[in-house]
Phi, psi and omega in degrees: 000145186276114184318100163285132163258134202274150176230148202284124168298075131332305181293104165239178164328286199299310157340273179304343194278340156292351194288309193271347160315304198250043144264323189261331166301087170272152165263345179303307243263316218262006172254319185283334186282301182309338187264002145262043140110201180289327180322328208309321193284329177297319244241328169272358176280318211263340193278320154325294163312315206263347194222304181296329170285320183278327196301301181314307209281325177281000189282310172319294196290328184276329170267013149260341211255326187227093185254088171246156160285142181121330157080235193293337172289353175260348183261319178295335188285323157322305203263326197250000153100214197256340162321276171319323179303328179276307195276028182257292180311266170321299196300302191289335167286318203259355123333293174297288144017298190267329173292357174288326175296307217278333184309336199254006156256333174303320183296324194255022153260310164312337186287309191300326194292282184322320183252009178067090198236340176050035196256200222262177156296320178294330182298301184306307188263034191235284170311019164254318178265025103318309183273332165329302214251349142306305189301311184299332186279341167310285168359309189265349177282145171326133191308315200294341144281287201307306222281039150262347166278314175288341182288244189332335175279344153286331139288330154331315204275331184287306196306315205279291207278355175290285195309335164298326192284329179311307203300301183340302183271349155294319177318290206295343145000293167286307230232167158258173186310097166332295168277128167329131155243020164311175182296309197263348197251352187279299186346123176298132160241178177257036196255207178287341126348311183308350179277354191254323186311289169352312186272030161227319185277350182313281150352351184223005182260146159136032162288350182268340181340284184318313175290002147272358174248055185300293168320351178239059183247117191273322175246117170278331184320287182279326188291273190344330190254290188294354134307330169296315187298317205284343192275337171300286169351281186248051180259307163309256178353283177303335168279290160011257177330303188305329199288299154337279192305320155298316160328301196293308256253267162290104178295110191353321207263332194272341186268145178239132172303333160287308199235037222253354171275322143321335192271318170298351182269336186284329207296298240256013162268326215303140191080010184281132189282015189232039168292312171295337182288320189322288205306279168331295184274005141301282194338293180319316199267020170260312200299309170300333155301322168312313220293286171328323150317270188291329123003297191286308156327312178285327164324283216284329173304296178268003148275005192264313175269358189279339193248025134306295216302307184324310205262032181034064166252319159247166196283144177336300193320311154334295165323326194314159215194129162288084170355121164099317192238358166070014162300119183323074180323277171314301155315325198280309160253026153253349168276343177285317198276346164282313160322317187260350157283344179259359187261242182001286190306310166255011151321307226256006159251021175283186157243322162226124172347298149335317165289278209300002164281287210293305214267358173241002168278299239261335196265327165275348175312316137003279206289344187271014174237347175313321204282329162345293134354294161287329185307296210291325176291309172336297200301320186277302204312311150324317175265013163278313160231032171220049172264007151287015199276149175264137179246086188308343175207144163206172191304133180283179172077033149062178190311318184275351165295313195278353191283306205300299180339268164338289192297317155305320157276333169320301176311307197304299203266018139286323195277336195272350175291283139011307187238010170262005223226284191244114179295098164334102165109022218185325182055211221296116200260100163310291158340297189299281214300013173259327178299318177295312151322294169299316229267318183312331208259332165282328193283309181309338179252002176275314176289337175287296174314321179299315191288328184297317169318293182324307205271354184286178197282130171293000000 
């Protein structure tokens, strides 16, 4: 018989709202975003409005209304039953899985810059895979403890984009705007820029994160909406102003994605007399912000798939549970172990830190918005046959409010799929799609295996 675990009301408001701050605030977001040009800032105001908000409202209504563990993988298993729920469920873990390698070569790119350390790729990517198997051991300490790295990488994260908009605006003191900032260069186009928009809508996902640890929630009712809000707010802002600042700072052809949040930092201090000491102590605190991102991701992820695993949707391994505190244990250590096999596999066919940072952002960003797609079909199938269900908050504007939501976020994140798959003016990026085909055609037979076990005989 399977041990239930009571799991300890841990969780308050202000939890969460660090929680999902510094899972969804990256400063990686804001070089990647910045490098389609100036147009990036209109293009995050207007994707605010038109995706991040409605996103926020339906994250909001599913994580008051059906505050289970398990977060999103327990609202898909509600409307589509255990299946989808599992091949949802698998996506949104291995995903995460594959996003850790890149987040942790930008961290040992950013290391080798900040500390002048000159080491190799092989070098890089042997400190990547280190700090992989620090995030799994967060994983395994009790939430009451672990929910303290995003709680501090979120303040990290205020020091860091606080300190950018300051050096910004001492630059701009002296100096002018590196980049044209007109009328017609602000205007969103459909030109070549357009391969970058994905990592801004990319930059916005994850209010639902914090509902997979719905049971250690003390109010899920009341917290859960008004944590989304106050963590939207300031997630928006702060991505905005940061995008600025790479912008005023750096000219669109000089930034580099890995290490182009240093380079603004050195621009926008340099003759200052603590510049160097300044710059080193952001840089740290960008680095515990990478680290504390993914910490929190990796939280939320492998408890969504450990309690698939629970409800025999995915293989036992998942499930597996540290005695006393119910820390995903299994999941916690296949994701060190997939991480550190997709770090080996696509290392050693890089060329650069840069290359290899794109191509494993762009191959799992796929698999992390597909389950986006099932949330958003969830949220309409629910409020189609459990709508006497209390819902303590819902999407405003009545049935066509919650339609126009669902749709507007449903297109965007086909069209951000779309273009991480195929790159303007580049066409079909062969790497993701064969990758994303494996990764989809293995998760199927994990769900598949999982169903069969469930059903042998003990």
């Amino acid at each position: 018989m399977t041990e239930v675990i009571e799991h300890p009301k841990t969780l308050r408001q202000r939890d969460l709202v660090l929680f999902t701050v510094s899972a969804i605030l990256l400063p990686d977001i804001l070089t990647s975003s910045a490098s389609a040009g100036v147009s990036s800032i209109a293009w995050w105001l207007i994707l605010g409005v038109a995706f991040f908000l409605p996103m926020g409202l339906i994250s909001a209504e599913l994580g008051c209304s059906y505050p289970e563990q398990g977060g999103i993988y327990t609202w898909i298993r509600n409307a589509f039953g255990s299946r989808w729920a599992s091949r949802i469920t698998y996506c949104y873990w291995v995903n995460m899985a594959l996003w850790l390698p890149s987040m942790f070569i930008l961290f040992a790119g950013v290391a080798n810059r900040l500390f002048g350390l000159e080491a190799s790729l092989t070098t890089q990517i042997s400190i990547a895979i280190a700090i992989t198997w620090l995030t799994v051991a967060a994983n395994v300490v009790a939430l009451k403890i672990g929910k303290w790295i995003p709680n501090m990488g979120a303040i990290a994260k205020f020091l860091l984009f606080g300190a950018l908009i300051a050096g910004t605006w001492r630059f701009l003191s002296s100096r002018e705007i590196v980049n044209s900032m007109s009328v017609a260069e602000l205007t969103p186009s459909w030109g070549d820029g357009l391969q970058f928009i994905p990592a801004i809508i990319y930059g916005m996902l994850g209010f639902e994160l914090a509902s997979a640890g719905a049971a250690e929630m003390r109010n899920p009712q009341h917290d859960v909406p008004r944590a989304i809000l106050w963590s939207g707010i300031i997630v928006l802002a702060l991505s905005v102003l940061g995008t600025f600042a790479v912008l005023a700072t750096t000219p669109v052809t000089d930034i580099n994605i890995v290490e182009g949040v240093i380079d603004v930092l050195e621009v926008a201090f340099a003759g200052s007399a603590a510049a160097d000491t300044l710059v080193l102590f952001l840089g740290c605190c960008f680095l515990f912000g990478i680290y504390s991102s993914c910490a929190a991701w990796s939280m939320g992820a492998n408890r969504a798939a450990a309690e698939a695993a629970i409800e025999k949707e995915l293989p036992a391994w998942f499930g597996i549970e540290l005695p006393g505190n119910g820390s995903p244990l299994g999941a916690a250590a296949l994701t060190g172990t997939v991480s550190t096999l997709a770090l080996l596999s696509y290392g050693f066919m890089s060329g650069s830190n840069e290359d290899l940072f794109w191509s494993l952002f762009a191959f799992s960003s796929v698999l992390f918005m597909l389950p986006y797609v099932g949330m958003v079909l969830a949220f309409l199938r629910m409020r189609g046959v459990d709508g006497s269900h209390p819902r303590p908050f819902r999407v405003p504007g009545g049935p066509p409010g919650a339609w126009v939501s669902a749709m507007l976020c449903g297109s965007i994140l086909l069209m951000a799929i779309t273009l991480f798959m195929v790159t303007p003016g580049e066409g079909p990026q062969w790497p993701v799609i064969i990758g994303v085909v494996a990764a989809l055609f293995f998760g199927e037979i994990l769900v598949r295996a999982a169903e069969h076990s469930a059903r042998s005989p003990v």
